[in-house]
C-alpha positions as a Markdown table, in Angstrom:
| # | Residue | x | y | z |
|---|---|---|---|---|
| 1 | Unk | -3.3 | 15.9 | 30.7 |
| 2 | Unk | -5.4 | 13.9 | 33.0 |
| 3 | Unk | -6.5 | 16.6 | 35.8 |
| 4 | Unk | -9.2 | 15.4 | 37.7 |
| 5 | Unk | -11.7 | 12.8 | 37.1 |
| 6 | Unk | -13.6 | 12.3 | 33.6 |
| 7 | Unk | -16.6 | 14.1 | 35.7 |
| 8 | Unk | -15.2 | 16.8 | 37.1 |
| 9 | Unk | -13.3 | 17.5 | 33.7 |
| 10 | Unk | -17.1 | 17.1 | 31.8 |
| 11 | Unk | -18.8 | 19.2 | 35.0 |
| 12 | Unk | -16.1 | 22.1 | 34.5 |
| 13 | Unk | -16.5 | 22.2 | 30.6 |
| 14 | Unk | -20.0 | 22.4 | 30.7 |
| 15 | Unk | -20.5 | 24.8 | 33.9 |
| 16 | Unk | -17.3 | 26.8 | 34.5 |
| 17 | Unk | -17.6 | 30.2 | 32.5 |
| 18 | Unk | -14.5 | 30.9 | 31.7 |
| 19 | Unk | -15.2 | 27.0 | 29.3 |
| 20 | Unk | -17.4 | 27.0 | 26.0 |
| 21 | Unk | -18.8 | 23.5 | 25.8 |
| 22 | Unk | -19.1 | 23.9 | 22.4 |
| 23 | Unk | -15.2 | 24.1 | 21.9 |
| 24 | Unk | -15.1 | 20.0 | 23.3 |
| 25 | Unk | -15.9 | 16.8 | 22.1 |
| 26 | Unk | -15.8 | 13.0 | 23.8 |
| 27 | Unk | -14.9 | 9.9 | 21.5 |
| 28 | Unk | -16.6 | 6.9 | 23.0 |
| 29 | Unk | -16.2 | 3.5 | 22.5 |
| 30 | Unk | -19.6 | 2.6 | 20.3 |
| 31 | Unk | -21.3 | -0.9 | 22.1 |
| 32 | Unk | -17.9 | -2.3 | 23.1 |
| 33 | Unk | -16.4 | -3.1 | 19.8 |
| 34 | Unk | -12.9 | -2.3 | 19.6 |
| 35 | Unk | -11.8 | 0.3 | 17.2 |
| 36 | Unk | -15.4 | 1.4 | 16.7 |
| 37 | Unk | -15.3 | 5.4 | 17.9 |
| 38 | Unk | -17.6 | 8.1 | 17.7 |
| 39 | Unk | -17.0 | 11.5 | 18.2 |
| 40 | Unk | -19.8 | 13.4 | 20.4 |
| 41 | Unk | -20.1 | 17.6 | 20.9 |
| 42 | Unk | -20.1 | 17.4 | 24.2 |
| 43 | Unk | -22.8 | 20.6 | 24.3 |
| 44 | Unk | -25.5 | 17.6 | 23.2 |
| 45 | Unk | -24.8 | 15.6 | 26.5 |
| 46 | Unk | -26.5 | 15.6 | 29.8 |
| 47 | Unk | -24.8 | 14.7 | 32.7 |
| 48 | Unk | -25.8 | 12.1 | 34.7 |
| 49 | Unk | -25.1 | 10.0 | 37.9 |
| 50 | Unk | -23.7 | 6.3 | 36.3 |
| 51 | Unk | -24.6 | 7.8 | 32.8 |
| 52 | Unk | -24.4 | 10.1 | 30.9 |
| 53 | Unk | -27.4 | 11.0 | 27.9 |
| 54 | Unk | -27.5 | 12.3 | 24.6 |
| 55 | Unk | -31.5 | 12.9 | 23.9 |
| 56 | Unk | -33.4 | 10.1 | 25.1 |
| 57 | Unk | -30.3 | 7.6 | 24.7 |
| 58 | Unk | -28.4 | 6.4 | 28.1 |
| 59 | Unk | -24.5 | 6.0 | 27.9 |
| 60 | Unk | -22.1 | 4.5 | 31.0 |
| 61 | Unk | -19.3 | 6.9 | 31.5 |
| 62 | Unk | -16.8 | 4.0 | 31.4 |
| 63 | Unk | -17.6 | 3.9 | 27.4 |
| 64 | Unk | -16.0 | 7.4 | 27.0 |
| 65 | Unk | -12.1 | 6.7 | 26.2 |
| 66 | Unk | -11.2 | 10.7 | 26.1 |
| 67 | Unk | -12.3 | 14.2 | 26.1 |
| 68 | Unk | -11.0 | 16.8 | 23.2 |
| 69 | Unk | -10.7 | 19.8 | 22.4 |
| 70 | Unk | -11.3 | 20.8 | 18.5 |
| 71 | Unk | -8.0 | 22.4 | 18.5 |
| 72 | Unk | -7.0 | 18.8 | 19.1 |
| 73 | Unk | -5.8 | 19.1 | 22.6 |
| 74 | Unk | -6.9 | 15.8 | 24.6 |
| 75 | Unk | -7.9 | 16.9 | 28.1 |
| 76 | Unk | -8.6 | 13.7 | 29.6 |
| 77 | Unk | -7.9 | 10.1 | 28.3 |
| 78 | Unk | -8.9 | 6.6 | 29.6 |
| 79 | Unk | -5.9 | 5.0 | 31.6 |
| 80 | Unk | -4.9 | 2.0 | 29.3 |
| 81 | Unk | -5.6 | -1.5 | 30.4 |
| 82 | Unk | -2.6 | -2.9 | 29.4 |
């Protein structure tokens, strides 16, 4: 499941060919609070250095806890704390 880090996973979605962007989605962890996750196409993010962005908006990577496909297929997922 986990193949790579979470951005070479996002860089190959939205760069390799062969991938449609459109097919994926992240679910972050919305402003820390636990159990509070929002799904995000991952064709309306920019990739960034530290961050990520969605418009305007500025995200840290470390909020994303995994990257979906719509079939339901996770493709990457954050390595538990625990």
């Amino acid at each position: 499941m986990r193949k790579g880090s979470l951005k070479e996973v996002l860089a190959k979605i939205k760069h390799d060919p062969r991938e449609n962007e459109g097919d994926y989605y992240i679910v972050i962890e919305h402003r820390g609070a636990y159990g509070n996750e929002k799904k995000i196409p991952v064709e309306l993010i920019k990739l960034g250095h530290g961050y990520f962005f969605i418009g305007e908006t500025q995200i840290p990577y470390h909020r994303i806890i995994r990257v979906v496909r719509k079939d339901g297929k996770v493709v990457w997922e954050k390595r538990s704390r625990d």
